[in-house]
C-alpha positions, 0 to 999 in steps of 0.5 A: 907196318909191313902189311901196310907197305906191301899194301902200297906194293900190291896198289903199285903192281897193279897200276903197272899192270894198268900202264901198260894194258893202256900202252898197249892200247896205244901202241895199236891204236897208233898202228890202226891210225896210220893204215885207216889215213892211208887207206882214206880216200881224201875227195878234191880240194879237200886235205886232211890236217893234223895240228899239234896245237890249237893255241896258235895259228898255223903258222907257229904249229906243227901241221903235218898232212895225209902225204906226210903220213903215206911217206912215212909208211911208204919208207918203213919207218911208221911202224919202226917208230912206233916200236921203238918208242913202245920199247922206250915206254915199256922200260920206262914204266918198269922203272919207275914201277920198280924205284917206286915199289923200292922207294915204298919198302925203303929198300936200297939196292946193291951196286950188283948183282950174279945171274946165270944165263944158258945162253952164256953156258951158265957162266956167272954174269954180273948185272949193274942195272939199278933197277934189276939191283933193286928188283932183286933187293926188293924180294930179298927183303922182304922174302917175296919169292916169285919168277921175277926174281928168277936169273931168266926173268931178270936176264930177259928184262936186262935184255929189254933195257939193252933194246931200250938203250940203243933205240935212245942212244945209237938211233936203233942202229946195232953197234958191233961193241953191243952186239954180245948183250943181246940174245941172237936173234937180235944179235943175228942184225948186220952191224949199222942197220936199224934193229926189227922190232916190230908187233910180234916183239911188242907183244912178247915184251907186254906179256912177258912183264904182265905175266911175271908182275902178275905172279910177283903181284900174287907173292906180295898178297901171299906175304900181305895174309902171312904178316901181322897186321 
């Protein structure tokens, strides 16, 4: 029964390694999509039309034009939009990863969990995340040791998921009562202004969850060779 259920496990953690290699996928697609209409040179009397849907006619769809995209990028908010709803993708992708591998093992998660951070002079700090709750109960149960379980691994994800609540809930804008949960160099963004998170940061983020699902993924196998048939 065990082989079977961290069976099921390995097949999880590889699909959310699929997940997010095709977020990743469309996030840049998106990016590339936008800088090839700007730089499109459109011949006269002719426009390019975007239709959300083809069911109806064009005046019960949205249509959105070459002009609406240029005035997009020409405020800056392209490439913050597409950000952000990485971000959101991201956190999401974890968590439903997560409750699922959860859900498989029939593990239920604390109410909290302690970690310790550098960043807060190794002060114990208490997590409520239902998901890094469940991430840590997960490997506690089944004696699965890997980085992902790790205080810095579960202390950087509960930084992400910080990220993902204010693009959701405050509109990417920086609220000085938040200020404190996230590392500096976000921190360091005057209260009010929308928080930068741009390629660079995306990329961080797929690597970093890639890179210790991975490892957590090596773990489950290593556990899967261990326990009886």
């Amino acid at each position: 029964m065990l082989r079977q259920k961290l069976d099921s496990l390995v097949s999880q953690c590889e699909q959310f390694n699929a997940n997010v290699s095709d977020l990743a996928t469309f996030y840049l697609a998106a990016d590339a999509g936008a800088k090839l209409i700007s730089n499109t040179r459109i011949p006269e009397g002719y426009s390019l039309e975007m239709r959300m849907s083809s069911d109806f006619p064009l005046v019960a769809t949205t249509v959105r034009k070459q002009d609406d995209v240029l005035a997009l990028c020409g405020r800056g908010d392209y490439e913050r939009l597409n950000a952000y709803q990485a971000v959101v993708a991201l956190c999401s992708l974890f968590e439903v990863f997560i409750v699922g591998v959860g859900e498989t093992l029939h593990v239920q998660p604390s109410r909290c969990i302690s970690i310790t951070s550098w960043r807060r002079g190794n002060a114990p700090i208490d997590i409520r995340s239902p998901t890094l709750c469940m991430l840590r109960s997960i490997h506690e149960a089944f004696d699965i040791d890997s980085p992902l379980n790790g205080d810095t691994a579960i202390c950087w994800i509960y930084h992400f998921i910080q990220l993902r609540n204010i693009v959701v809930h405050d509109g990417g804008r920086l609220e000085e009562a938040k200020r404190s949960r996230l590392v500096s160099s976000w921190s360091a963004r005057p209260t009010g202004q929308h928080l930068v998170i741009n390629g660079d940061h995306i990329d961080d983020m797929v690597h970093f969850l890639l890179s210790h699902v991975r490892s957590f993924l090596f773990q489950a196998r290593k556990r899967c060779l261990e326990s009886p048939a």
